[in-house]
N, C-alpha and C positions, 0 to 999 in steps of 0.2 A: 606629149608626155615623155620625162624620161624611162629609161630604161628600169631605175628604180621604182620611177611610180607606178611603172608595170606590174612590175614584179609584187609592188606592195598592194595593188589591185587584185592580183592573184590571190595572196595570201586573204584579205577580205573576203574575196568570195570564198574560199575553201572554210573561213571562219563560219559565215553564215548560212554553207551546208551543214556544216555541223552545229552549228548550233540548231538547226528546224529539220536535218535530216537524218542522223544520226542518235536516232532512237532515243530526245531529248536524254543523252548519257548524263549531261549533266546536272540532272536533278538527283536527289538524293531520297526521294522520298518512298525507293520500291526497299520496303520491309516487309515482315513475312507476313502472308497475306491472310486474308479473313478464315476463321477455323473455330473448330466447335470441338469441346472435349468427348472422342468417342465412347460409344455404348459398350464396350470390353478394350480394357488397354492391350496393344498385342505387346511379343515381347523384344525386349534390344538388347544387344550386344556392341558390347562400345570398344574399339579397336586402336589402341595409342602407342606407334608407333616411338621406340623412343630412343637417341642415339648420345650417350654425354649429358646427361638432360639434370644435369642434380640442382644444377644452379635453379631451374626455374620449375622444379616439380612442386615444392613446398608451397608455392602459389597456385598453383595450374592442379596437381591431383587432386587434394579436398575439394575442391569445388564439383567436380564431378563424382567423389565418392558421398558427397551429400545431395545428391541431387533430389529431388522429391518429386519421384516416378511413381505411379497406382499401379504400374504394370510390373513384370517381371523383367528385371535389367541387370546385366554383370557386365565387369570392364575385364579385357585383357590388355594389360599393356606387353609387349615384346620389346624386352630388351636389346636393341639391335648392336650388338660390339660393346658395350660402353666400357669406358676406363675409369668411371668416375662415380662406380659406386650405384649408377645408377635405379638398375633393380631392388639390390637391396634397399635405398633409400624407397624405394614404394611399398615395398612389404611396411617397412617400418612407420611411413606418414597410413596404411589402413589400419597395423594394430593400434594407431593412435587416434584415428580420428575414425574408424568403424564406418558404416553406410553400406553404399554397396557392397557386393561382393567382389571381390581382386584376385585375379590370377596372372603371373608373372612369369613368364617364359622369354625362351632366348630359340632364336632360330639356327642362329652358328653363322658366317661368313656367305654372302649371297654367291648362288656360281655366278657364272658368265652370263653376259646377255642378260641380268637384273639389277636395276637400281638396290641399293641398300635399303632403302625405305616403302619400296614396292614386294622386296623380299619379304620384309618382318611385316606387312601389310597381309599380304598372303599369308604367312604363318598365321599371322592374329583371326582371320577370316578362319582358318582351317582349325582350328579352336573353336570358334564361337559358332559353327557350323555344327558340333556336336551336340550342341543345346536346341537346333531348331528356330533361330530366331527367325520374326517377321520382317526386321529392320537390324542394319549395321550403321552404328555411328561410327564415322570415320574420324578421329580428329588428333592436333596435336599436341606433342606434350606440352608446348607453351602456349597453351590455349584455356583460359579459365571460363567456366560457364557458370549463369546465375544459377539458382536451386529450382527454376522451373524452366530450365532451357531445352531439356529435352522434352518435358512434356508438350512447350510449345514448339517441339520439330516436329511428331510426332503427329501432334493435334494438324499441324497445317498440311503432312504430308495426305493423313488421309480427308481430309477435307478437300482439300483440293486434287487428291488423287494423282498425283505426283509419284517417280519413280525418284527422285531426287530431289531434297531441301536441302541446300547448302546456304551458308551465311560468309560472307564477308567479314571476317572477324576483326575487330575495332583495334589497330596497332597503336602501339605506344607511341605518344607524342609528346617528349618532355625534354629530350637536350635540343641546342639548335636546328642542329641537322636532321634530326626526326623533324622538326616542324616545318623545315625545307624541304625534304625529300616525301616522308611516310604518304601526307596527304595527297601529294601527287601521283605517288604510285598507284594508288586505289583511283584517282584521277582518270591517269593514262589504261589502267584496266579498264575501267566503265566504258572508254572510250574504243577502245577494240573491242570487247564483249558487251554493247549495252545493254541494261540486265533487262531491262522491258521486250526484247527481242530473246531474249534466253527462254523466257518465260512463256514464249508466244507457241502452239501448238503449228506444225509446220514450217517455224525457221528456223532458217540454219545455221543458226548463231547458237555457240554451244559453248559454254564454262561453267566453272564450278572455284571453291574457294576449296582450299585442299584443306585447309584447318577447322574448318565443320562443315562433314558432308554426312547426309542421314541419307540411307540406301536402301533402300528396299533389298533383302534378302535376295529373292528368286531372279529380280531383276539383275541384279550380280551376277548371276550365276549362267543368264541364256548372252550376257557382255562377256563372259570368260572376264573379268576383272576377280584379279589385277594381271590375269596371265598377258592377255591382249595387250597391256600396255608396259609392260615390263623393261621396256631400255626408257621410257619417258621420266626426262630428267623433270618436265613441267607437269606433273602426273595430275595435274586437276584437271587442267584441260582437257588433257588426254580422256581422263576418267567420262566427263561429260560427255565428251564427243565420241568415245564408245557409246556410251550408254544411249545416247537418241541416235546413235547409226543401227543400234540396236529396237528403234521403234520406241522408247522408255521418251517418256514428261518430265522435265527438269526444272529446275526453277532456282533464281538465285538472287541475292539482296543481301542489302548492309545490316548488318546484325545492332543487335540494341541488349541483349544481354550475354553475347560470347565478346572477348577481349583476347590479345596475346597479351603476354606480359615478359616476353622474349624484348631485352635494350638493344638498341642499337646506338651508343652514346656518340661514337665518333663518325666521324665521314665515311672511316676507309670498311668501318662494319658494313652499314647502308652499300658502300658500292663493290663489295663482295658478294652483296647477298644480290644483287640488279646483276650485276655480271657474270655471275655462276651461271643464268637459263638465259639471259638474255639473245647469245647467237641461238639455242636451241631453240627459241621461239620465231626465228628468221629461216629457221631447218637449213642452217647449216650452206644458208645459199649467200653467196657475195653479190650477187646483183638485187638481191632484195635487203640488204646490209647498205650499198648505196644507193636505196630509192629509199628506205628510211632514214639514213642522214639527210638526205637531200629534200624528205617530206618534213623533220623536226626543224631542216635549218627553214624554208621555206613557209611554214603555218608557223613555228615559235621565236624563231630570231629576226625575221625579216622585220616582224612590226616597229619594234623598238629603233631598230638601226633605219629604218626608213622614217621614222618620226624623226630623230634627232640629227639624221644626216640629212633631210628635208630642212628643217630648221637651217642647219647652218650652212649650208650651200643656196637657202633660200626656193626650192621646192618647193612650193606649196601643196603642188594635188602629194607627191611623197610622202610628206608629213602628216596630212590630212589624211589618207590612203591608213597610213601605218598606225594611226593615232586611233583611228576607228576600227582597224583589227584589232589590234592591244584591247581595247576595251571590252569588246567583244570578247576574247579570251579569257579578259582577269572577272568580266559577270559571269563567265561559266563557271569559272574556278571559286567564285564564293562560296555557291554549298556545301560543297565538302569540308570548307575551312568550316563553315560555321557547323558541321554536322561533328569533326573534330574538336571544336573549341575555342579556334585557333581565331589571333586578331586578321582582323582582313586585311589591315596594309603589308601581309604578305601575299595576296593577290597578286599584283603588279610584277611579283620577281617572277613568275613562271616563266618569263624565259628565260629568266639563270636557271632555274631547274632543269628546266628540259636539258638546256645544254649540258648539263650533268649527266642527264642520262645520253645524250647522246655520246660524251666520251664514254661515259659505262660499256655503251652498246657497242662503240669499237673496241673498248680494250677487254670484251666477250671473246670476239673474233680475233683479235689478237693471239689471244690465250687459248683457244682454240687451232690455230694453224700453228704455233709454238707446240703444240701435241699436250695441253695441259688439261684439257678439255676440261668439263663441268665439276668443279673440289666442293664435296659438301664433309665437313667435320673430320677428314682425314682419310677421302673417299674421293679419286679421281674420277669421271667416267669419259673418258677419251673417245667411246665410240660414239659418232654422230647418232641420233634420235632420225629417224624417216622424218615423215611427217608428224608433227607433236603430235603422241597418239595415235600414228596410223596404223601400229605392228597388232596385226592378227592371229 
């Protein structure tokens, strides 16, 4: 055999650990689990973090100021900096659209040693904490929920007795490059965090979706969150993996009635938004930077190029080799397309995808030793994150 078909042998196998060993990531079908409406609604405090946010609140706040809770529920959103109006437009979409109760505060500029959005997080907490809540919904401003979404966070947390119900919230998929990219990303998460292992008491698989996270109150409070994670630019993760380092039940799945509704129309949106955490989710390490290129090019690029350079050089096991990873790859990748929408003869391109993300993930690192480190909305944060989530 060549060298190739070695190589394309390789890649096969690692397909077909992950396909039967890797926490079948690729199904789509962990949504939020069995749950029974309790005997006293306890109460929630909804925490929305918000920074520039004018363009997508008019979608995103009503939804949650309509929500149809039986329990006791009020939102804070925290205006973190905005230039755009922000806040005021929330006051003004509740005197119009009524529901919940809204309170609208500003934290002021985050010191040192805090993310912007772990700052007004902690403010919004330290708010909602004078009410006594049993539960914080964490979630973001470009996140719309149906009118029974928190009841069923709620219902499922204490049914299943969960310190955590977080959802995977449904990204926009409407210009090209969302339908190239969006589904993948949700993709490549399942696949480092499979949610069936998140969910499992005693492993130690730990994530969380940062745009709907339902928290039990007290259990906040013995995780020090958000102070413990405070430089975490990936702060779901982080959040998670405080929280069951802290002994806390977690749980995580693809949502069926929270949506963003935050565009990402062109390419360079999509590989701004991959590129901002991407080296912070490698912690900032270059030799796990090229074991990750060297794993994307090796499980996503190898197939294809060993199909077609089998083909015309006339390798047969190459071809053969490469032709049944590929395959193997784009059956994994249908459910998510069909769980998006999306036609399945974009199946096949996943390894132009990946390869996207893998320049993303260099030009992370790039921008990272350039001293530009992680830019969210006009907000560098230069200093390396430890371990996503490790700061105590």
């Amino acid at each position: 055999m060549s060298i190739l078909a070695w190589t394309a042998a390789v890649s096969l196998a690692a397909w077909l650990w992950l396909l039967l060993c890797q926490g079948f990531f690729w199904r789509t079908d962990v949504r939020l689990p069995a749950r029974t409406d309790p005997d006293d609604w306890p109460s929630v405090c909804v925490v929305v973090p918000a920074r520039d946010e004018a363009a997508v609140l008019p979608e995103s706040l009503p939804s949650l100021l309509a929500q149809d809770y039986p329990g006791r529920a009020e939102i804070f959103l925290v205006d973190d900096g905005s230039s755009d109006g922000t806040g005021e437009l929330a006051r003004e979409l509740a005197r119009a659209h009524g529901g919940l109760p809204l309170t609208v505060d500003s934290p002021g500029e985050p010191p040192a040693g805090w993310t912007g959005k772990l700052w007004a997080v902690r403010h919004g907490i330290g708010l909602a904490r004078a009410r006594g809540p049993e539960y914080l919904l964490l979630t973001d401003a470009d996140i719309a929920h149906a009118p029974d979404s928190l009841r069923e966070l709620v219902a499922a947390a204490r049914t299943g007795g969960f310190d955590v119900v977080s959802l995977m919230a449904r990204l926009r998929v409407e210009s090209l490059w969302e339908r190239l990219v969006v589904p993948a990303f949700v993709y490549f998460f399942a696949q480092l965090y499979p949610f069936r292992r998140i969910g499992r008491k005693g492993a130690r698989t730990a994530a969380a979706a940062g745009g709907c996270v339902l928290l039990r109150a007290d259990t906040a409070g013995r995780a020090r969150i958000p102070d413990a994670i405070r430089h975490a630019v990936i702060d779901d993760v982080a959040l998670a993996r405080a929280i069951k380092g802290s002994g806390g039940h977690i749980w995580l799945g693809l949502a069926e009635r929270v949506d963003s509704v935050r565009p990402y129309p062109r390419l360079g949106d999509l590989w701004r938004m991959v590129s901002r955490s991407a080296y912070a989710q490698l912690r900032h390490n270059p030799l796990l930077l090229l074991g990750t290129v060297v794993g994307l090019a090796l499980v996503y690029l190898v197939p294809p190029v060993a199909l077609f350079v089998g083909l015309g050089a006339g390798s047969a096991g190459a071809a053969v080799l490469g032709g049944l990873a590929w395959l193997v790859m784009t059956g994994t990748y249908v459910p998510m397309l069909r769980y998006y929408g999306q036609p399945l003869w974009l199946a096949p391109l996943l390894p132009f995808t990946a390869f996207l993300y893998l320049l993303m993930t260099v030009d992370s690192a790039v921008q990272h030793y350039r001293g530009r480190g992680a830019a969210w909305k006009g907000r560098t944060y230069a200093r390396p994150e430890a371990v996503v989530g490790e700061e105590s």
